[in-house]
Structure formats: C-alpha cells, structure tokens
C-alpha positions, 0 to 999 in steps of 0.5 A: 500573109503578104508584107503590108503596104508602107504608108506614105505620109501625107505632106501638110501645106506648113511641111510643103512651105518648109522644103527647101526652095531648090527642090521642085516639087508637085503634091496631089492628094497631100503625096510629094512628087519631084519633078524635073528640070526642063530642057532647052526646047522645053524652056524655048517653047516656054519662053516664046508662048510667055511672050506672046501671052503676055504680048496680047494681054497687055496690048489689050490693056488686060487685067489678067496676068502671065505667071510661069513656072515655078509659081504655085497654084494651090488647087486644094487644101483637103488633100493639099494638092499644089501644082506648078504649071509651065504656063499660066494665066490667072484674072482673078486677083483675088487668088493671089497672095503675093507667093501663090495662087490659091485655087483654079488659074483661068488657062494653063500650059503644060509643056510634055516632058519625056520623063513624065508625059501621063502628069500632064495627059492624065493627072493633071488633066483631071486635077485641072479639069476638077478644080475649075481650069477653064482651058488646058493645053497639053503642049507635046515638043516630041511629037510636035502636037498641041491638045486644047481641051476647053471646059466651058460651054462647048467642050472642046478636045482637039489635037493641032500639029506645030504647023497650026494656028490655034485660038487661044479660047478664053479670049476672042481674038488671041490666035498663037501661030506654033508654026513660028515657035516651032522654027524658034526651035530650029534655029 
C-alpha cells in the first residue's frame, strides 16, 4: 500500500493576518507560498513604471490609484487566496479597506522573478484572469519582453521587446515607452 500524501493545511485569513509582517508571502486556494525578495532590476523596473503610472493618473486628475507590492489584494475568501502584485492600479474605492484590497484591482504588473517565473505565466494569470483582472502585463527583465494580455471586449495577448511602446489598454491615451526604462537599467 503507498504512504499517504501529507495534507496541507489550509490557512484561514485570521492565521494569514497573524504571520508575521517580515515574511512575504502569497496564498492560493487557502496553501501559503513564500515569495522572494526582489532584486535590484526588479525594483528599478518597479519603480520607473510606478512613476509613470502614477505620473498619468494624477495628470489626468484620476480617481484611480497606484499601489505596489507589498499591498494585499484578497481575490478571494473561499479558498482564501490573497496575492501581492508588483504593480497595481485599482479605481474601485470601495475595495479598499485601509489594509487591503478586497477583490480584482483594475490593472496589475507582475515583474519575472528567475526563482519563480510559471507564478506569474501561469498561476496568477489564471487567478487574474478569473477574478475579474481586467489587464495583465507579465513583465520578463530576463528575456527583456513584456505580455499584455487584456481581458475586456477584444482579447488581447501580445508579446512586446523593451524597445516598444505599449498602450496601457484600460486608458485611452497612456503609452509607456520601455525602451526608456530599459536604459534605466543601464545606467
């Protein structure tokens, strides 16, 4: 007779808000999965698209707002599943509570880290997609590529080089230049 499986416990979201606040972690489906501090090129491709998010918004005189990692976003109760995307922006005020968001932010950034690249290909691009994400770029610094995939109206999933210009689609006229960012990295 084979050894049984051991059962991993499903974390609750009370045992969630009791981990300590130094550990980084993501739950899908109520299972805990640690996640890796980021490197310098992550952080710099973090911080430039932040900028110019947020640069945009505010120009425009937005009610949307930028929030970056770490910020939960709870996606869902039953089975908790809580992420912390790199990027995000979220125009629904009535998601936040001043600690999270609860449900689906408008647009989310997800930077490649080489520990983990299938979390943000695959996972997440399901739990995004599912829980009403309505655009996702998957951001690669290692293979210098960007995937928007834009679930709204028509469908789009198109791969871009860091020498592109890419529309951000949730908004008419936001175009992000990665050309520039990508010579932030050489500098």
């Amino acid at each position: 007779m084979p050894a049984s499986q051991p059962q991993m416990q499903l974390i609750t979201f009370e045992q969630y808000e009791a981990l300590p606040e130094d550990r980084r972690v993501e739950v899908f489906d109520g299972i805990v999965y640690d996640m890796a501090s980021p490197s310098q090129e992550h952080q710099t491709i973090s911080m430039e698209l932040s900028t110019i998010l947020n640069t945009y918004i505010k120009g425009k005189k937005g009610s949307c707002r930028v929030f970056h990692a770490p910020f939960d976003v709870k996606l869902s109760d039953q089975p908790l599943t809580i992420v912390q995307p790199d990027l995000m922006i979220i125009c629904d005020k009535d998601k936040l509570d001043g600690k999270k968001c609860n449900g689906a932010p408008d647009f989310i950034i997800e930077i490649i880290s080489p520990s983990n690249p299938s979390d943000d290909y695959i996972r997440k691009l399901y739990y995004y997609k599912n829980a009403g994400v309505r655009e996702y770029w998957i951001v690669d610094p290692r293979r210098k590529t960007v995937i928007v995939n834009y679930f709204e109206g028509n469908k789009l999933n198109i791969q871009y080089s860091f020498e592109s210009v890419i529309k951000v689609n949730i908004y008419e006229d936001l175009l992000i230049n990665f050309s520039e960012i990508a010579d932030t990295l050489n500098n």
